[in-house]
C-alpha positions as a LaTeX table, in Angstrom:
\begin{tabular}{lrrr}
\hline
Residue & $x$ (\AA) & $y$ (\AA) & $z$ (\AA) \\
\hline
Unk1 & 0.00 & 0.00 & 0.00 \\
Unk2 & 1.12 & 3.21 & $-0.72$ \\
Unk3 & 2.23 & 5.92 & 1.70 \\
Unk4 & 1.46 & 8.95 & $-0.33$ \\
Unk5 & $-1.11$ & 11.39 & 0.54 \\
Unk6 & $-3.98$ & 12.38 & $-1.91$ \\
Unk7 & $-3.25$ & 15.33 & $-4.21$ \\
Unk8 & $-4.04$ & 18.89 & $-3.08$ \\
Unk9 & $-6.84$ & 20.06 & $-5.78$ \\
Unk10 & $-7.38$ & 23.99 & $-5.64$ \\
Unk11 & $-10.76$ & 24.58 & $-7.03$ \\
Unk12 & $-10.52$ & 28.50 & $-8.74$ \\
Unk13 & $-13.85$ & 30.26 & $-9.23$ \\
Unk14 & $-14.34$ & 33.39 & $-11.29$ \\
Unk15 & $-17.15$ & 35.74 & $-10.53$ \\
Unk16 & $-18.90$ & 38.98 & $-11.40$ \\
Unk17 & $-22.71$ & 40.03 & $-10.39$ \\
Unk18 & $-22.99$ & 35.87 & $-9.79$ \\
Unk19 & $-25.70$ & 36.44 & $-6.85$ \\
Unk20 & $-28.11$ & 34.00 & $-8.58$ \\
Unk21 & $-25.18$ & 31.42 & $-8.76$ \\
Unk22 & $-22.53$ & 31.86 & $-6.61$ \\
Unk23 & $-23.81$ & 29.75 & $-3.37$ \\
Unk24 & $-24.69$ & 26.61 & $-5.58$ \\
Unk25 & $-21.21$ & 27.06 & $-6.54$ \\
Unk26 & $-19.38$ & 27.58 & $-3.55$ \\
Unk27 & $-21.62$ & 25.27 & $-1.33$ \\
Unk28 & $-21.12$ & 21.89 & $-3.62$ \\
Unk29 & $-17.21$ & 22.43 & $-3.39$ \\
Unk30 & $-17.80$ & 22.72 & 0.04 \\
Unk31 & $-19.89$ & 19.70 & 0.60 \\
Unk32 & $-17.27$ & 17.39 & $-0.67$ \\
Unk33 & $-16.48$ & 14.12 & 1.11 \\
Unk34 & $-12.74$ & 14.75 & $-0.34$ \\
Unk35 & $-10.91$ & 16.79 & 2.47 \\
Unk36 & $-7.86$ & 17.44 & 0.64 \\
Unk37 & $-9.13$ & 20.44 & $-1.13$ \\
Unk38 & $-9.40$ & 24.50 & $-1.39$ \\
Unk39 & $-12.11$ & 26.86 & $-2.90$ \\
Unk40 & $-10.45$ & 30.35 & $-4.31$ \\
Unk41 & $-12.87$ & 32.86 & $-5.08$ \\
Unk42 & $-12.22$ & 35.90 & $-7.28$ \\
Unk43 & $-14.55$ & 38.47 & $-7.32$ \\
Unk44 & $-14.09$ & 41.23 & $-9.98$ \\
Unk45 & $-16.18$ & 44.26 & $-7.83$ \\
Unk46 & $-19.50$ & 42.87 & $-7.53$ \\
Unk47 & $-22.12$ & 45.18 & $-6.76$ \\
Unk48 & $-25.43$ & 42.98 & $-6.74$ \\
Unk49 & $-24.92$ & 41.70 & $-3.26$ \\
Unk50 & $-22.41$ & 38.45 & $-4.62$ \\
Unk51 & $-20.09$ & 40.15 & $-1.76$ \\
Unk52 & $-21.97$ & 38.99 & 0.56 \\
Unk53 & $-22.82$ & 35.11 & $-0.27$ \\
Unk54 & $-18.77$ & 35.45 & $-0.35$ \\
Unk55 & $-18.51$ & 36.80 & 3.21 \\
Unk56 & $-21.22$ & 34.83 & 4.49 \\
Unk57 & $-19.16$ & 31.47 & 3.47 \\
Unk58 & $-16.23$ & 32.51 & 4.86 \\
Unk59 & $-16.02$ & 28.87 & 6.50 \\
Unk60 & $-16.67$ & 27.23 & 3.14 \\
Unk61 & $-13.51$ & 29.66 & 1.20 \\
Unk62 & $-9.58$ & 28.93 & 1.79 \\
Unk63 & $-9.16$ & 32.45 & $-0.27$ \\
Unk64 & $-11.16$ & 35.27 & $-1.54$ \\
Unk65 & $-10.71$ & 38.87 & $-2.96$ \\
Unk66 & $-13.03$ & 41.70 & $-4.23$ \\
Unk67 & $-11.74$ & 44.08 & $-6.39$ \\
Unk68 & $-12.00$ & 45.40 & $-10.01$ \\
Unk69 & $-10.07$ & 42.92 & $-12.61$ \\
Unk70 & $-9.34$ & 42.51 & $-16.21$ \\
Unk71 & $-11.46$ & 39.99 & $-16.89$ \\
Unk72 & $-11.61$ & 35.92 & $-16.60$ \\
Unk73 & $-8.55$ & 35.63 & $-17.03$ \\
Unk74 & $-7.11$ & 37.84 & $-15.36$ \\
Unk75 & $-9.48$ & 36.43 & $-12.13$ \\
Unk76 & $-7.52$ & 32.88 & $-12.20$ \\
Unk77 & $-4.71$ & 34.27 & $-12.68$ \\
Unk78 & $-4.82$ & 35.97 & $-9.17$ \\
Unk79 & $-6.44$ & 32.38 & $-8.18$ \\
Unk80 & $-3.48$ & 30.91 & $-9.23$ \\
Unk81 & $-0.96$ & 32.98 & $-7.31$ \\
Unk82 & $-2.90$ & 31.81 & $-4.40$ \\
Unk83 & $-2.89$ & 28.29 & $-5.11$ \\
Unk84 & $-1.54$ & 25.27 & $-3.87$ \\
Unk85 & $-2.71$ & 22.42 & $-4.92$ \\
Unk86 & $-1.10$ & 19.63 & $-6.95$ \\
Unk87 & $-4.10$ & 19.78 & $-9.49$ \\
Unk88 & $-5.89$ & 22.63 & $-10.27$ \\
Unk89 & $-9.61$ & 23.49 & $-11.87$ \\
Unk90 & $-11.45$ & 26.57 & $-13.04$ \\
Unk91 & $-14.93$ & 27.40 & $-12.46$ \\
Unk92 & $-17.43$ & 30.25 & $-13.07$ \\
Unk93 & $-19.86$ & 30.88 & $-10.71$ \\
Unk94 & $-22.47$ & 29.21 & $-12.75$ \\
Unk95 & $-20.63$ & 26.21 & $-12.73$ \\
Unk96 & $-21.19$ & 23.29 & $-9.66$ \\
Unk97 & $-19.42$ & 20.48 & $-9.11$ \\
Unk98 & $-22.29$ & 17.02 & $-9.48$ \\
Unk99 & $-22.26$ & 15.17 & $-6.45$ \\
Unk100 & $-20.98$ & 15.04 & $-3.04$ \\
Unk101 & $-17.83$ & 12.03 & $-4.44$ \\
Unk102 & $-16.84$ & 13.63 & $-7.53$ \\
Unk103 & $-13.34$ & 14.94 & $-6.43$ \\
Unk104 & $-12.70$ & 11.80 & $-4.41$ \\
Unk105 & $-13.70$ & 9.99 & $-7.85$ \\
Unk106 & $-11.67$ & 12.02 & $-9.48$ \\
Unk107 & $-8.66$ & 12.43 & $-7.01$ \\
Unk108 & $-8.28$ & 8.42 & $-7.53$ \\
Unk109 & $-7.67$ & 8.57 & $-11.12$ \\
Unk110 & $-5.66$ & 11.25 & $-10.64$ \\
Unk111 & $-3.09$ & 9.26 & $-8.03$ \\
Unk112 & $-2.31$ & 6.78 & $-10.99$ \\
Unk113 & $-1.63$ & 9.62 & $-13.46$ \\
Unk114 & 1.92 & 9.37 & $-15.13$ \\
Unk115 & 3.95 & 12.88 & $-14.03$ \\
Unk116 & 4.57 & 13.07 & $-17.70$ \\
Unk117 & 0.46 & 13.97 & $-17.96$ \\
Unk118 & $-0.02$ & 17.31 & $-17.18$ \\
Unk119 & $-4.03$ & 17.89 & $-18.55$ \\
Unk120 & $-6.54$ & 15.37 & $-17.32$ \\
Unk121 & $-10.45$ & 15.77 & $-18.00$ \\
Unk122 & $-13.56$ & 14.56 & $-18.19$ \\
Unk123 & $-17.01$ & 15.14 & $-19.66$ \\
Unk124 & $-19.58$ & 18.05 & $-18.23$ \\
Unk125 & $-23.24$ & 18.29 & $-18.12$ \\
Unk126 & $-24.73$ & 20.76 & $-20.11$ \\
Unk127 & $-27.39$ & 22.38 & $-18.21$ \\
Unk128 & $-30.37$ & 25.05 & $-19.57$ \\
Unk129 & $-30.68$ & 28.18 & $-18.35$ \\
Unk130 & $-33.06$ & 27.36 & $-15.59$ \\
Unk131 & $-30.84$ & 24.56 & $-14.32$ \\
Unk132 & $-32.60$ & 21.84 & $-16.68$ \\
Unk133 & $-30.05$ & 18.98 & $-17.53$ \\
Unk134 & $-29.39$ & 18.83 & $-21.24$ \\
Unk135 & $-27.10$ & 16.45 & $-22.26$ \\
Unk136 & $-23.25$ & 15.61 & $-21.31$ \\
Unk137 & $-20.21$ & 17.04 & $-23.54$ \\
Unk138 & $-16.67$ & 15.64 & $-24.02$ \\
Unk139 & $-15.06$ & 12.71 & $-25.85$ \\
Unk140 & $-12.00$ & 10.61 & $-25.44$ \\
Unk141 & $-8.93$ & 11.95 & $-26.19$ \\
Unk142 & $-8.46$ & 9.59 & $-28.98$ \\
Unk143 & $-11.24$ & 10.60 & $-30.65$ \\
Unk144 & $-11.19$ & 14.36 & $-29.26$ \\
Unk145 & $-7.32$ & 14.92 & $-30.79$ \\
Unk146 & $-7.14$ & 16.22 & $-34.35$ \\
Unk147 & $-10.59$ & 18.41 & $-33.60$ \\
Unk148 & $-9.03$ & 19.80 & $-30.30$ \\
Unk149 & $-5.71$ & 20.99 & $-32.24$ \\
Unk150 & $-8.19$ & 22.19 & $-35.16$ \\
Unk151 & $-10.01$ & 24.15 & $-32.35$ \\
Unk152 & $-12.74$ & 22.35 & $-30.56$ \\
Unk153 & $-11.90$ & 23.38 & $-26.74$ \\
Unk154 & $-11.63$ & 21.07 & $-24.14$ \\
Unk155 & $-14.72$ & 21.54 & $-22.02$ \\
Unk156 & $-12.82$ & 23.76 & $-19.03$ \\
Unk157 & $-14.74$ & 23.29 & $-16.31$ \\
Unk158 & $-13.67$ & 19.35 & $-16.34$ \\
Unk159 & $-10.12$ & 20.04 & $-16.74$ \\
Unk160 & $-7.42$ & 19.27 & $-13.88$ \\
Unk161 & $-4.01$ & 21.06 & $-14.75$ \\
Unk162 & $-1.32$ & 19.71 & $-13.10$ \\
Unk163 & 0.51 & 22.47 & $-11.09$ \\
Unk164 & 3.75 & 22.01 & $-13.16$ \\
Unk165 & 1.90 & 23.05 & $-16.53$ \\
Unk166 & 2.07 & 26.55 & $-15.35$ \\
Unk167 & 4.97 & 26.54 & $-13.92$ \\
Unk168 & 6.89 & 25.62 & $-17.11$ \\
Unk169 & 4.17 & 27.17 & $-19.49$ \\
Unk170 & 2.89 & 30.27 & $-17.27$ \\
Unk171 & $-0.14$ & 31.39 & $-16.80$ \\
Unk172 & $-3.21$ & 32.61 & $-19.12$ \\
Unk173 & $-2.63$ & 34.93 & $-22.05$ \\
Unk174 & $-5.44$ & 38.49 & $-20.52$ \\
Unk175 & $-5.16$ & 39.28 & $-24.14$ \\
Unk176 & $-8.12$ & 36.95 & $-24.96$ \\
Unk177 & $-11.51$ & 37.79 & $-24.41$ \\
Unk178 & $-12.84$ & 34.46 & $-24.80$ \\
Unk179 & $-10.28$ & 31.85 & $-26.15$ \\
Unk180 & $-7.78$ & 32.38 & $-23.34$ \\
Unk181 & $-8.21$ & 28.84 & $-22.11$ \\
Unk182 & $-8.06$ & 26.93 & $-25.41$ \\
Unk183 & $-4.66$ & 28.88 & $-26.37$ \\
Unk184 & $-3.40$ & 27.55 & $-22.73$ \\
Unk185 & $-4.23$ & 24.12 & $-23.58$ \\
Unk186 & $-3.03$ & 24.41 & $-26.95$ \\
Unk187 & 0.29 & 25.54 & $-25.43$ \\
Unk188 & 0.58 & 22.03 & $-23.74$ \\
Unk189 & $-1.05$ & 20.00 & $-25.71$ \\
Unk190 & $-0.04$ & 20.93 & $-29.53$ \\
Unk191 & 2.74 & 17.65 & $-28.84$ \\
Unk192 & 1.73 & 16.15 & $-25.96$ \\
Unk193 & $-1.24$ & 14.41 & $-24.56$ \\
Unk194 & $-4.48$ & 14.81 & $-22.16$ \\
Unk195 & $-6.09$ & 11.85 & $-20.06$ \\
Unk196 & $-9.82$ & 11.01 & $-20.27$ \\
Unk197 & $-11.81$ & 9.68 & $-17.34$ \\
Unk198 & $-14.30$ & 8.19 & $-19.15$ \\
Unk199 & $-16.55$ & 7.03 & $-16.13$ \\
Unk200 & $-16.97$ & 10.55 & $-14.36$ \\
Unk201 & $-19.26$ & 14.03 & $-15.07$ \\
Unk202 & $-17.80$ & 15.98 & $-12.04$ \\
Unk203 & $-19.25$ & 19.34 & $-13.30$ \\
Unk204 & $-22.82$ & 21.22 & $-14.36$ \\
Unk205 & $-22.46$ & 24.04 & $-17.09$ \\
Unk206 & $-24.91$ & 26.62 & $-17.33$ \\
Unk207 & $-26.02$ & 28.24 & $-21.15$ \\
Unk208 & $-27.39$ & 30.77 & $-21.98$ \\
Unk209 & $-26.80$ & 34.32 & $-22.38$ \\
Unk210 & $-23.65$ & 35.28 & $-24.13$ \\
Unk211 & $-22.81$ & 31.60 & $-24.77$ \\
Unk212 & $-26.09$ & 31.21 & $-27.22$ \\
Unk213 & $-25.10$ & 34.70 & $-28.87$ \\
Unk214 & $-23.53$ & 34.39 & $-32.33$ \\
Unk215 & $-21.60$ & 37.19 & $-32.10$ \\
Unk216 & $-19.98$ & 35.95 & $-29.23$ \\
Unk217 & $-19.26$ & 32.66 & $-30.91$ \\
Unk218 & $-17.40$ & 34.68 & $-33.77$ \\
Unk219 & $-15.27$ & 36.10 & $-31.39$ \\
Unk220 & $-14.41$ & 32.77 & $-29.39$ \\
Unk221 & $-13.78$ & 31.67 & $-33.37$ \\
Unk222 & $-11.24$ & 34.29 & $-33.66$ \\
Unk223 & $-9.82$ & 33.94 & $-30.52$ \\
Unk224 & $-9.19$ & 30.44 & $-31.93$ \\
Unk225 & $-7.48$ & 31.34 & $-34.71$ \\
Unk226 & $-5.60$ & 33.47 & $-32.96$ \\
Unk227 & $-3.99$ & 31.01 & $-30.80$ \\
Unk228 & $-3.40$ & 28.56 & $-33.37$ \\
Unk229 & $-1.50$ & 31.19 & $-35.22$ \\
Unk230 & 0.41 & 32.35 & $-32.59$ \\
Unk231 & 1.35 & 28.13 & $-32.03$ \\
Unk232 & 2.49 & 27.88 & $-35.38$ \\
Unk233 & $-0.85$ & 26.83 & $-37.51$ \\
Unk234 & $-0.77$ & 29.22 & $-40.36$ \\
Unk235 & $-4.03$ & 27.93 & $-41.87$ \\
Unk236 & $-7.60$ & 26.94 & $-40.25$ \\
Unk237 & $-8.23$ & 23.55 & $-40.12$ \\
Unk238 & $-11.35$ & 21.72 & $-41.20$ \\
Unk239 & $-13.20$ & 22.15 & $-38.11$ \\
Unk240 & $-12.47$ & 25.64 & $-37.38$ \\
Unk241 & $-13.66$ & 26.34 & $-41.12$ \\
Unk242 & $-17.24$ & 24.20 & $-40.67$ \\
Unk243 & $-17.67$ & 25.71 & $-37.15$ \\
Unk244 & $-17.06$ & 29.62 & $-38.38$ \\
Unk245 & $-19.25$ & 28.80 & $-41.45$ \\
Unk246 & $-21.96$ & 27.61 & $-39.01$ \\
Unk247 & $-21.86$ & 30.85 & $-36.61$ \\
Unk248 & $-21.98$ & 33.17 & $-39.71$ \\
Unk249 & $-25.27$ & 31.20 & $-40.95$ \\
Unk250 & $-26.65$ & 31.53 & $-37.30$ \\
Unk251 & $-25.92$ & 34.97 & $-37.43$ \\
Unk252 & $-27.63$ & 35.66 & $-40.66$ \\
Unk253 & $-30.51$ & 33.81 & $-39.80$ \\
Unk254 & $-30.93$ & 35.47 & $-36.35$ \\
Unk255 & $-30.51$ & 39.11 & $-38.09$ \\
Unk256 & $-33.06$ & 37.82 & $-40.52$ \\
Unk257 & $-35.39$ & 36.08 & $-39.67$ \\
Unk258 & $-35.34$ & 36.46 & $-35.53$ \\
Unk259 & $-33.70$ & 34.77 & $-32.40$ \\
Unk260 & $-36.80$ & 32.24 & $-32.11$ \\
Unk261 & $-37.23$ & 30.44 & $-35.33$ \\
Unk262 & $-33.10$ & 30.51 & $-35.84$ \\
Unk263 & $-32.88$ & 28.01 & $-32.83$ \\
Unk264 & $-36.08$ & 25.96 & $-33.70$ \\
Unk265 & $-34.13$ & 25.77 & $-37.80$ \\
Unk266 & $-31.12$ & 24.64 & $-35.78$ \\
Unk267 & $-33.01$ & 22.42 & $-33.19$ \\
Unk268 & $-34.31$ & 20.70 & $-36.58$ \\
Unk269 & $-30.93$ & 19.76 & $-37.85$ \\
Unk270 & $-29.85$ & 18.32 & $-34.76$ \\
Unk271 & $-32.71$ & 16.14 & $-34.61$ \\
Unk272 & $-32.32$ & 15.16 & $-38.68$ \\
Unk273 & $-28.56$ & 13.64 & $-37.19$ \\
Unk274 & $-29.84$ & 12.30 & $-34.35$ \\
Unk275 & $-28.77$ & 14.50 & $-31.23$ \\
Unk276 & $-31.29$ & 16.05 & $-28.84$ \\
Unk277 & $-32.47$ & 19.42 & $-29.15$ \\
Unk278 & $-29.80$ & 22.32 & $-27.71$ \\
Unk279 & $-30.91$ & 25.51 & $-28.95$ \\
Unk280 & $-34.79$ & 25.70 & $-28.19$ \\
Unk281 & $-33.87$ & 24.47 & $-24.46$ \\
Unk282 & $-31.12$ & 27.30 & $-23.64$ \\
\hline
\end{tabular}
């Protein structure tokens, strides 16, 4: 039997005006059978009473801050220089962790990862708007590969990073708007590899809002290209070009013919391949 301790995992948590969110949040980190854990909260100057879920879980919160920031990014950054853990995971505040075992699951798996595997993840549950489950994203990394280094993101909010990715890679790029995680990523894993728990959904992702917008998908597909430039891949790939072409058609479609009928004419093409309606239910 082995003598080593389970891994440290810092859980980082980005929030602005999250007053509707923040305590699911905050209270399913904290109601974790795993004890080898800490909750970072970074608040970017709230000012619809999210303050004071934060000081009200005091108890629940190994570090917090309030204070004007430059963005997402620039929140886990400060969560970083706080953290200690061995494995680390981002979270906005309408994210939750599923379960009262998932970082014990998790921390398992992540005792028998190789030191040589810096990126492990697993698949997240989509959720509507009004908390409604939708369906689960994520593939293996077999399968998720070539689309990933053409663009497709790894869903975030199931990612562990090793500690020692940042430390040799450094932190996130506050240049990006949006795409600041998938140029990360792409830093790591343009040549090497992530590990898939295939067994595991450890975390609920709200949609909605700007995440249903195609203007903000067009600039997430920019940010994209950006990073794959800036890693050395001169030309989109296949993916990227299919996805863009998509979001411009959305967008046309919304201007056009209204936000309404644009999801139910998407809804239908799901359903003509087979998946379950996603843009009627967000």
């Amino acid at each position: 039997m082995s003598d080593k301790s389970p891994p440290l995992i810092s859980i980082i948590v980005a929030v602005f005006n999250g007053v509707d969110a923040l305590q699911q949040c905050i209270d399913s980190v904290a109601t974790q059978t795993y004890l080898n854990k800490e909750l970072i909260v970074i608040d970017g100057g709230s000012e619809d009473g999210t303050v004071a879920i934060i000081e009200a879980s005091r108890e629940k919160i190994d570090y917090w801050v309030s204070e004007v920031d430059g963005g997402v990014y620039n929140a886990w950054n400060k969560g970083l220089s706080k953290a200690k853990g061995e494995w680390i995971c981002f979270l906005g505040a309408d994210d939750y962790l599923l379960g009262t075992e998932v970082l014990a699951q998790i921390s398992a798996r992540l005792e028998k990862i190789p030191q040589s595997i810096r990126v492990v993840y697993a698949q997240i549950m989509l959720l509507s708007a009004g908390g409604e489950a939708l369906f689960p994203v994520g593939e293996p990394w077999e399968k998720m590969k070539v689309r990933f280094r053409q663009g497709l993101c790894l869903p975030h909010q199931g990612v562990m990073h090793r500690r020692s990715l940042f430390e040799q890679n450094g932190k996130f790029d506050e240049s990006f708007r949006i795409g600041g995680d998938y140029e990360l990523m792409l830093r790591e894993l343009k040549t090497a590899n992530a590990v898939f728990i295939p067994d595991i959904i450890p975390t609920a992702m709200r949609q909605g809002g700007l995440s249903s917008n195609p203007s903000s998908s067009i600039q997430a597909m920019r940010d994209v290209r950006r990073a794959q430039k800036m890693h050395g891949q001169y030309f989109p790939g296949f993916f990227w070009l299919m996805a863009m072409m998509r979001v411009y058609v959305r967008l046309v479609l919304w201007d056009s013919i209204g936000e309404r009928p644009t999801r139910k004419i998407f809804d239908l093409g799901r359903r003509i391949k087979g998946l379950p309606p996603y843009w009627t239910r967000i």
